[in-house]
C-alpha positions in Angstrom: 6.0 13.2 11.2 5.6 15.6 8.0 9.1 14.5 7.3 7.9 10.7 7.3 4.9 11.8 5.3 7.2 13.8 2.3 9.5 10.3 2.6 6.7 7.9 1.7 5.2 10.2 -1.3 8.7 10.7 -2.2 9.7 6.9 -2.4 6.3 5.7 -4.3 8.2 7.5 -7.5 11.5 6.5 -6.8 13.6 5.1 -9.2 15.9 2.3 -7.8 15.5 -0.1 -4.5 18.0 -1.3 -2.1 18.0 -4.2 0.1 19.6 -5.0 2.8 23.3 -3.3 2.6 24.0 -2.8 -0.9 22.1 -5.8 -2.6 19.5 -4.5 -5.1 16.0 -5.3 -5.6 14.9 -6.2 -9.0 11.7 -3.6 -8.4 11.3 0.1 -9.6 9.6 2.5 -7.8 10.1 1.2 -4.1 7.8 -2.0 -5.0 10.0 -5.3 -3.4 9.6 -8.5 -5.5 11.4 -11.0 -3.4 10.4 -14.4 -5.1 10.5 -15.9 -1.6 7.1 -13.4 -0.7 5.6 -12.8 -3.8 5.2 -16.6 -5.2 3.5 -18.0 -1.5 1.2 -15.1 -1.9 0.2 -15.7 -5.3 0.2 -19.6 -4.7 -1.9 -18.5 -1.6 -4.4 -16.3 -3.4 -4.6 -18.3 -6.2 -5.1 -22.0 -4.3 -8.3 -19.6 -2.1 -10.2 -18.9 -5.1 -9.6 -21.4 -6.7 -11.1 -23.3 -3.6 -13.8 -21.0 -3.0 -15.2 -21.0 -6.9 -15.6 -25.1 -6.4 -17.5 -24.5 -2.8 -19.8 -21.9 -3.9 -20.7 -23.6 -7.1 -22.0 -27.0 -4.4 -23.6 -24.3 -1.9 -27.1 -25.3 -2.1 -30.1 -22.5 -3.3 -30.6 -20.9 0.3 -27.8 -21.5 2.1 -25.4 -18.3 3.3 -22.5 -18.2 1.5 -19.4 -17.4 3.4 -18.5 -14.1 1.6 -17.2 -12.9 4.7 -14.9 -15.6 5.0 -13.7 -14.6 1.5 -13.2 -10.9 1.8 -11.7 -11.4 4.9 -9.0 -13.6 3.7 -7.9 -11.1 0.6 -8.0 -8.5 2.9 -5.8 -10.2 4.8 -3.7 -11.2 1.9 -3.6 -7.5 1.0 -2.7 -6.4 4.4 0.7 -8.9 4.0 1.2 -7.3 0.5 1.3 -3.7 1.5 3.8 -4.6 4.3 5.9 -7.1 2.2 5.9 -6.1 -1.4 4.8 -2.2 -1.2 7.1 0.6 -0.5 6.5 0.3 3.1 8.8 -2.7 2.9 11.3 -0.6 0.9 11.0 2.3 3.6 11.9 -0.3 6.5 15.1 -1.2 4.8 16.1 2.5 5.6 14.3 3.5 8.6 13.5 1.7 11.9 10.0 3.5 11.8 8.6 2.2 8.7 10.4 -1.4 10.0 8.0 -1.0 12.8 5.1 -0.3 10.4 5.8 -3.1 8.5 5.8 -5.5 12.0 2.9 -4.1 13.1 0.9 -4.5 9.5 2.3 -8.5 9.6 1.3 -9.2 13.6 -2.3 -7.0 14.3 -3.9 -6.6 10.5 -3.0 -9.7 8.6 -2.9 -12.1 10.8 -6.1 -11.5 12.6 -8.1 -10.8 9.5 -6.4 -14.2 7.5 -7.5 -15.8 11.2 -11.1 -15.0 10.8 -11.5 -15.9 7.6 -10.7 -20.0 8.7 -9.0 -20.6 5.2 -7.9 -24.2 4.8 -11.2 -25.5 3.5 -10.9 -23.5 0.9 -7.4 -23.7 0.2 -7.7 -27.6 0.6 -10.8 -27.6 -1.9 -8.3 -25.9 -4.5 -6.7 -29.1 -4.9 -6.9 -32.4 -6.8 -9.2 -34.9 -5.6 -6.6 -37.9 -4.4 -4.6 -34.4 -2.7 -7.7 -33.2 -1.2 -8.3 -36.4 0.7 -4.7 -37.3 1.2 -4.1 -33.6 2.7 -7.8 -33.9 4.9 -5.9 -37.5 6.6 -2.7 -35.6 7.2 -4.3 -32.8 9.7 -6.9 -35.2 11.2 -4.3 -37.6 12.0 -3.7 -37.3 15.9 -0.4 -36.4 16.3 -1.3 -33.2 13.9 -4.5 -32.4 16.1 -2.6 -32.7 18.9 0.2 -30.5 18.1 -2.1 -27.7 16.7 -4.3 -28.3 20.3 -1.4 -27.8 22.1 0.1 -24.8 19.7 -3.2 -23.1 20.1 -4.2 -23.0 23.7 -4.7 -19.7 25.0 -1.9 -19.3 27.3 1.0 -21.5 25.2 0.3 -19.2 21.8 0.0 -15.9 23.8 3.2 -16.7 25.4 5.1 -18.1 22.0 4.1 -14.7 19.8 5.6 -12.9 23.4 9.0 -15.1 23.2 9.0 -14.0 19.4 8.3 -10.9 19.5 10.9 -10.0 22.7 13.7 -12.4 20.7 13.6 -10.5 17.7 13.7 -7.3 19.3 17.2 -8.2 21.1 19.3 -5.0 19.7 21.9 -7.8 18.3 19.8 -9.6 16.4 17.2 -7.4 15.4 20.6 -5.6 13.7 21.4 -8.5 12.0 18.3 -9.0 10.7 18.9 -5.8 8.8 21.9 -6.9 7.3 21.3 -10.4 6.9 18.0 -11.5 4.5 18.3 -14.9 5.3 17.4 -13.7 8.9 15.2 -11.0 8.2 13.1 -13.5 5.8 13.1 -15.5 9.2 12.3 -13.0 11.5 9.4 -12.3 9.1 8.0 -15.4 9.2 8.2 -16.0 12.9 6.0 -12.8 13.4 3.8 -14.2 11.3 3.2 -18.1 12.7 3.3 -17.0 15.7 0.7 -14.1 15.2 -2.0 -16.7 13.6 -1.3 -19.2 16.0 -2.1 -16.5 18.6 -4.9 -15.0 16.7 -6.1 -18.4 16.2 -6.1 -19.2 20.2 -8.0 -15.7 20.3 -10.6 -16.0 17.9 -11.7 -19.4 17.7 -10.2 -21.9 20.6 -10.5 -19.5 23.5 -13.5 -18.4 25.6 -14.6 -14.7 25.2 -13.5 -13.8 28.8 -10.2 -15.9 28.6 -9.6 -14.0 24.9 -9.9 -10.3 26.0 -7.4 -11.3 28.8 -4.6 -13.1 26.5 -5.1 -9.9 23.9 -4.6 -7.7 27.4 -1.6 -9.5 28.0 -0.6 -8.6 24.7 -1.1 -5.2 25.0 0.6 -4.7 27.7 3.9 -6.8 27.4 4.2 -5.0 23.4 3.3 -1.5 24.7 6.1 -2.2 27.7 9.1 -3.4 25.3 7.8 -0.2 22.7 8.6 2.4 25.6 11.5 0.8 26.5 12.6 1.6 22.7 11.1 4.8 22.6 12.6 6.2 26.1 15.9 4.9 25.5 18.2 7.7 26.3 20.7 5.5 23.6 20.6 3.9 20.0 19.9 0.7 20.9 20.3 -0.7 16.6 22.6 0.8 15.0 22.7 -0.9 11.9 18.8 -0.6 12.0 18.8 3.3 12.6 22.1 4.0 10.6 20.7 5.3 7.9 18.4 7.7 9.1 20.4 10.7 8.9 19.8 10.6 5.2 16.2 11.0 5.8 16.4 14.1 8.2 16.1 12.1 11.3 18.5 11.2 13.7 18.9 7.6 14.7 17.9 8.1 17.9 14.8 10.0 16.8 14.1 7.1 14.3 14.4 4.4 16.9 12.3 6.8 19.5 9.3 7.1 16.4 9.4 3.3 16.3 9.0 2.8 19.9 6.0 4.7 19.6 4.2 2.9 16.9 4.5 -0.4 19.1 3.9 1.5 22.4 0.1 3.2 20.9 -1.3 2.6 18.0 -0.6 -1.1 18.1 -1.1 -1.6 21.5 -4.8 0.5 20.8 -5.6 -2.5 18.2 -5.0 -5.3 21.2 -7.1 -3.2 23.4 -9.9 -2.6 21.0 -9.8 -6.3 20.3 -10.1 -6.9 23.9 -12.3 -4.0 24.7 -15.0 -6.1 21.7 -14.7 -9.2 23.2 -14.9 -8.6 26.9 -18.3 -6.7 25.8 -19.3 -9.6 24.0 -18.0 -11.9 27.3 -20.5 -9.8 29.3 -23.6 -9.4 27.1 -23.9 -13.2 26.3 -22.8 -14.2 30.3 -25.8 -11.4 31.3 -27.9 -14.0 28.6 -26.6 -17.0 30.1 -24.4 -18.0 27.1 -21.5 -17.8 28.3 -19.1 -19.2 31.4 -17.1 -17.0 33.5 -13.7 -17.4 32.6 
């Protein structure tokens, strides 16, 4: 682990990024400026403040403003930047570990904190008026309604962010995804639907009792496909580990590191997430607020 530490200090002042194989980034210092991340993030921040300026300037004298909801969402926005743009991203191009890191960033930060900050309001409010109210028929028409119902019930989104986060972890084609940007952009992106559609389902469509159980779930089906990786007596990616000798690990070290970080610390966010809500479950059933689930 000091070996990982020296690594990331060492790469915040390197000279020269690599991508995938030998294509180069057009970054210095381990920084990642893939057009196809940094210009939705930018659109994205920009089209939130510009919506949130216009609703807090009609927010009546009185009336709570959703600040929350704002810091929340750059947060969030943040959290996607350190794992897309920031060395970390860099790192993951070399070692399975940091990949990992970067996953984990995408799927339990990100997505939970963009989730809870319920931004298409204000990202619809950033737009002209005639868009605004063309965009606001679009989702309330009822084949969109009942696609996102569907999307976000509990049990259909937990088991969608499972199917994509088993798939992509297939030795084949998380390799490929190394090698190929195309796929890794995809494999990216999937993470990410899939998390806010299942953070989505937690948060706001499910029932606290029903929640904690589809973030249990969770937990447990990650923290079983991390110690699979991490007890693996083999290298299970070799294009994904093959550079780790050149960082002082050895690939089955690197792959046994990443296991970890899916097996613990992320599985230790899904339980705290559960842990919260099943208290919450309890306190308002003990009040009568609440059904049993």
């Amino acid at each position: 682990m000091r070996t990982l530490i020296a690594l990331a200090l060492t790469i915040t002042t390197a000279g020269t990024a690599f991508a995938h194989g030998a294509e180069a980034h057009p970054a210095s210092y381990g920084w990642t400026f893939d057009p196809w991340v940094v210009v939705p993030l930018c659109t994205l921040a920009a089209m939130f403040a510009i919506g949130a300026c216009r609703l807090l300037w009609r927010v009546s004298p009185g009336r709570a403003k959703p600040l929350l909801r704002i810091v929340c969402y750059f947060a969030g926005l943040l959290a996607l930047t350190v794992a897309l743009v920031s060395p970390i991203h860099w790192l993951g191009e070399h070692l399975f570990t940091f990949h990992m890191v970067e996953h984990e960033i995408v799927m339990a930060i990100a997505a939970p904190l963009l989730v809870l900050s319920r931004p298409a309001a204000m990202c619809v409010w950033s737009l002209p008026r005639f868009a605004r109210r063309w965009t606001a028929q679009a989702f309330n028409a009822s084949p969109v309604r009942g696609l996102w119902s569907r999307f976000t019930g509990g049990v259909t989104a937990t088991v969608v962010h499972a199917v994509a986060i088993w798939t992509w972890h297939v030795p084949m084609l998380l390799d490929v995804s190394v090698t190929n940007i195309a796929m890794h952009r995809l494999q990216h992106l999937s993470f990410f639907i899939t998390a806010l559609i299942f953070w989505w389902a937690v948060i706001w469509r499910s029932e606290r009792g029903a929640a904690a159980w589809h973030l249990f779930v969770t937990m447990m089906h990650t923290s079983v496909l991390g110690a699979l990786i991490a007890l693996s007596p083999r290298v299970l990616y070799v294009a994904q580990t093959a550079s780790a000798p050149e960082w002082g690990l050895t690939p089955l070290e690197d792959q046994q590191m990443a296991g970890m970080l899916m097996w613990i610390p992320a599985g230790t966010v899904y339980a705290g997430a559960a842990i919260f809500l099943l208290s919450m479950w309890i306190r308002d059933s003990g009040r009568g607020g609440a059904k049993l689930v």
